[in-house]
N, C-alpha and C positions, 0 to 999 in steps of 0.2 A: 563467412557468407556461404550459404551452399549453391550448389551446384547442379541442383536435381530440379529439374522438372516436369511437371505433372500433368498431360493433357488426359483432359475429359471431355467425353460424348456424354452429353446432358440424355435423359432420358422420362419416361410416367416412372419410369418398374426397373429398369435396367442398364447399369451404369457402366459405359467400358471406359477402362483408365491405363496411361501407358506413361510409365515413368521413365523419363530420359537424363543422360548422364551432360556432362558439357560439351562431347564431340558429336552429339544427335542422338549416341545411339542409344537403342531403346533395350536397358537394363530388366523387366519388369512387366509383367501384363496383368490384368485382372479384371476381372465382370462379378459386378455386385449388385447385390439386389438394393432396395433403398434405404434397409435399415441398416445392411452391410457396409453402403457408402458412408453413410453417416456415422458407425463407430470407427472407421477406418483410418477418418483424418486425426482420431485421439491418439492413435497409436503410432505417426508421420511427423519428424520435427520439421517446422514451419518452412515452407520453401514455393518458389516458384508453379502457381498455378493457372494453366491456358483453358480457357473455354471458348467456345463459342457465342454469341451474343443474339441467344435463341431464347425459346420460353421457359421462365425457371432459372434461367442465368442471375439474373441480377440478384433473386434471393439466396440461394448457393454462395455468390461471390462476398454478400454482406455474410453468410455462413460463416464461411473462410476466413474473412477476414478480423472477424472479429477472434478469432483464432488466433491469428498471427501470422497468417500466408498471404502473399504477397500474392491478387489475383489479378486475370487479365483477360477483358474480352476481348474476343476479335472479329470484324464482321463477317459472318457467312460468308459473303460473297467473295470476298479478298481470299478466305481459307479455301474454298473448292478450285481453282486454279492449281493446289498442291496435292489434290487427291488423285494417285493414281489408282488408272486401271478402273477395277469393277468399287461401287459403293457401298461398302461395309462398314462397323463399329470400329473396328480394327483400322483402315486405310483412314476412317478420319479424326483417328487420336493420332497417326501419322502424319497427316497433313498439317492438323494441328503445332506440331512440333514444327516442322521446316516451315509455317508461314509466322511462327514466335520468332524464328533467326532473323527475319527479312523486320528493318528497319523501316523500309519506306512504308508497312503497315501503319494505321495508326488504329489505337484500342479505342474500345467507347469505354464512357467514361460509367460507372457503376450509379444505377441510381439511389436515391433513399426510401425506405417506403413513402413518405409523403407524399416523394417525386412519381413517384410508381404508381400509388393512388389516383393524383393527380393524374397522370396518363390514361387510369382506367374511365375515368370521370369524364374525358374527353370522347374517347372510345362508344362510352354508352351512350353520350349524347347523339354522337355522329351517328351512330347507328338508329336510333330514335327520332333523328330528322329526316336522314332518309327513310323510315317507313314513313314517315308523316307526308313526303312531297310524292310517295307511292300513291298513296291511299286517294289523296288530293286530286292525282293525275287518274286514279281511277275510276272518281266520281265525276272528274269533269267526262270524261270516255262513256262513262254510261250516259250521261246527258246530252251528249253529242250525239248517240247512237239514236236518241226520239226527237231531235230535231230542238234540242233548249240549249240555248246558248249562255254562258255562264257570263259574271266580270274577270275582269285581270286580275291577278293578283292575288295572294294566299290569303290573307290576313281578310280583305273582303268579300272572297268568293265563300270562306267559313263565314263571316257576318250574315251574309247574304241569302244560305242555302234555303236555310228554313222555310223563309218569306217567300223564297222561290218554287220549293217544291209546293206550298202551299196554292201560287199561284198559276202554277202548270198542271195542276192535280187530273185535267181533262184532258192530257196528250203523255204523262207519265203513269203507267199500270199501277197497283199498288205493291206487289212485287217489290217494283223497282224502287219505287219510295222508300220501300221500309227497308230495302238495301242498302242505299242513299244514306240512309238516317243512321244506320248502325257503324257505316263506315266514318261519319260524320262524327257520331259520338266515340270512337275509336280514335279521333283526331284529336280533339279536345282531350283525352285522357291523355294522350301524347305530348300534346302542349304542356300540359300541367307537371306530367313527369321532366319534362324538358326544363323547364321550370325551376323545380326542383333541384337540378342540376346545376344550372347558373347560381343559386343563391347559396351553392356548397361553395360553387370557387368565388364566389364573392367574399365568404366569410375567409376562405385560405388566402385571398389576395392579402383582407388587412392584415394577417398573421405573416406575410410577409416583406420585410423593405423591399427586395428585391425587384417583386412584382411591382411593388406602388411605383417606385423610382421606373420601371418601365410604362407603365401605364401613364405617365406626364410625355411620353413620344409621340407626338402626333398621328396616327392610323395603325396606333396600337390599341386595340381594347382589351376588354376582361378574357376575352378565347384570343387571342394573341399570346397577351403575356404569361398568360397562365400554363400553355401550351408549349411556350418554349421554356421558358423557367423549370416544367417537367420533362422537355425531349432533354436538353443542353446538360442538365444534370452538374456538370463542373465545366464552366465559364475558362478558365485555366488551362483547361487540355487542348483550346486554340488560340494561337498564338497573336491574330488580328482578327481585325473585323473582316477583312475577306477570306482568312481563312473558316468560318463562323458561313457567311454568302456560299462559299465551294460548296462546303457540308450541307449544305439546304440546298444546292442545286440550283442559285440565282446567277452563277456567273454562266460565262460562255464554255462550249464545248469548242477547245479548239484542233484545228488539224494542219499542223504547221511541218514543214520538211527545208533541212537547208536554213536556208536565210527569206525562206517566206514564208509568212505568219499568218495564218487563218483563222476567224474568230465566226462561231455559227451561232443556233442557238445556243439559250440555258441550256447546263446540263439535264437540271430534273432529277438530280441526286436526289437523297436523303428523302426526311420523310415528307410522303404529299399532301400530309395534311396540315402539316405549320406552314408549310410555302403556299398555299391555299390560303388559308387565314391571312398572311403577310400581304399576297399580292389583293386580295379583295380589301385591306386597310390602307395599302399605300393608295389605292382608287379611291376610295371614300376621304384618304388627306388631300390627293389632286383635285377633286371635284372640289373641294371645299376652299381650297388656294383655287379656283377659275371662278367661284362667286365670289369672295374677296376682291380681287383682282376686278372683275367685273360692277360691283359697286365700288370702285375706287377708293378703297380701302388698304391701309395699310398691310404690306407682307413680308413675315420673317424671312430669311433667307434661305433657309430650307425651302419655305412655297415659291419664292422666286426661282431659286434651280430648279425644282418639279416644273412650275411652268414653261422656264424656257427649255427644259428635254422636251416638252409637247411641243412645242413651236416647231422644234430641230426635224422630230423624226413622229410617227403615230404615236398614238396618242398610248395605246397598249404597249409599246417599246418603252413609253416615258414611265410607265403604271411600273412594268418590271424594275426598271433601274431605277426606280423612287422604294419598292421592296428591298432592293440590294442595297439602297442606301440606310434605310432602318433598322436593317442587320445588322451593318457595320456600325450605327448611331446606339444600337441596343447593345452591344459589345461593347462601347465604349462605357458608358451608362456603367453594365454590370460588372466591368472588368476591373473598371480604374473606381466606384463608387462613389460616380458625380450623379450631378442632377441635370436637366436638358432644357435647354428652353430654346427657341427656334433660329436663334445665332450665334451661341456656341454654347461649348457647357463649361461651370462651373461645380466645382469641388463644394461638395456641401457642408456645411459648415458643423463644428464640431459641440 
């Protein structure tokens, strides 16, 4: 088994790589351009490689590995604690090395393109919503500003505009109208793109069990499971379902000294836009277990627990730990390859 390994600063154009022996030290330096990088690992027998888990990593690391090197990312954040001094190519192909020794790291898991795609899919959309609730807030701003008051709501303040500017036409300029109108139809073009998007990861859900077998979790939907199925990438690299809750940043931050133990907020780790997703789906399963409940209708025992955390403590406390709860229920789901139904789960049948 060798003994050499290879940290690399990822780069567009220019690649620093520092090869170390098994006591740290660093045997080896080199700066390559991109096509330099790429013949370089022909000529390298297969060994231990550290990156960081930046942009371009994950396709490098499927590079690599389809090579035969053993690759390993690691987050940003955990490696610059090892960077000393001043920030150079150099200092963080060395930090790289001394935060590969330390154990208590732990790697992210390599994605696949699909997973990757996926991510990007998400990305565009999120970005395409917020221009959309921009644009929204900036029509309602310009109407506000000649004294026309709009409805609530997105979905019928677009139904709505038309009819409206049509019948404010004597206190709105035309200017502004035709402002109105183009930011309007700029809205609608955004919808449609948006659109577009959900019916790609609709078509990736049925291509995957994974997805579907999460999508039967109560205040999981289509941008839930689609979302974490491409963040989690390998299910496997956490060990429970809370370890799974850490990594999303749904448990507590604590600050304990001694023999006393402090629990504050969530952390807020990981990434904020699956924890986003999660906690607006565990709200939409609790509201749904309070109308239940409220026609006097039966409830599984998952909406029973969500209800009675509302009972115990706010209602937003109960919203979080019904997220944390789904994590560890979606872990369970993906880990072990059961199916879920709202009082326990069973092993699906062969």
């Amino acid at each position: 088994m060798s003994t050499v390994t290879i940290a690399v600063d990822l780069a567009k154009h220019v690649f620093e790589l520092a090869v170390g022996g098994r006591a740290g030290a660093i045997r080896e330096r080199k700066r390559l351009s991109r096509a330099q990088f790429e013949r370089f690992w022909s000529t390298r027998a297969p060994c231990r490689v550290v990156m960081e888990a930046c942009a371009s990593s994950h396709f490098w690391a499927r590079f690599l590995i389809a090579r035969g090197f053993e690759v390993v990312l690691l987050p940003p954040h955990y490696v610059k604690p090892y960077r000393r001094r001043n920030k150079t190519d150099r200092a963080d192909c060395e930090a790289l090395l001394e935060a590969d020794r330390c154990a208590g790291i732990h790697p992210v898991s390599v994605k696949s393109e699909d997973q990757q795609a996926l991510v990007a899919l998400h990305r565009v959309r999120s970005q395409w919503q917020q221009s959309r609730t921009a644009r929204i807030n900036a029509m309602r701003g310009l109407l506000h500003e000649f004294g026309v008051g709009a409805a609530a709501g997105s979905q019928r303040f677009m139904n709505d505009l038309p009819q409206l500017l049509t019948s404010k036409q004597h206190v709105l300029p035309a200017r502004v109208r035709r402002t109105i109108t183009v930011l309007w139809e700029e809205v609608r073009d955004l919808e449609q793109r948006i659109e577009t998007i959900e019916t790609e990861l609709e078509s990736v859900a049925l291509e995957q069990p994974v997805i579907q077998a999460l999508l039967r979790i109560p205040g999981i939907g289509l941008l839930t499971a689609t979302a974490l199925f491409a963040t989690v990438a390998d299910i496997h690299a956490f060990r429970s379902g809370r370890h799974l809750a850490c990594w999303l940043g749904l448990t507590p931050r604590e600050f304990s000294s001694g023999g006393r133990r402090r629990l504050g907020r969530i952390s807020k780790q990981g990434d904020p836009y699956v924890r986003m997703l999660l906690i607006h789906g565990a709200r939409t399963a609790l509201n749904a277990a309070s109308r239940l409940a409220a026609a006097d209708k039966p409830l599984t025992q998952l909406q029973a627990w969500s209800l009675a955390r509302a009972r115990e403590s706010h209602r937003n406390k109960a919203t979080v730990a019904l997220a944390n709860k789904l994590v560890r229920i979606a872990w369970a789901v993906w880990y072990h390859e059961r199916d879920f139904n709202g009082n326990h789960t069973v092993r699906i049948a062969a």
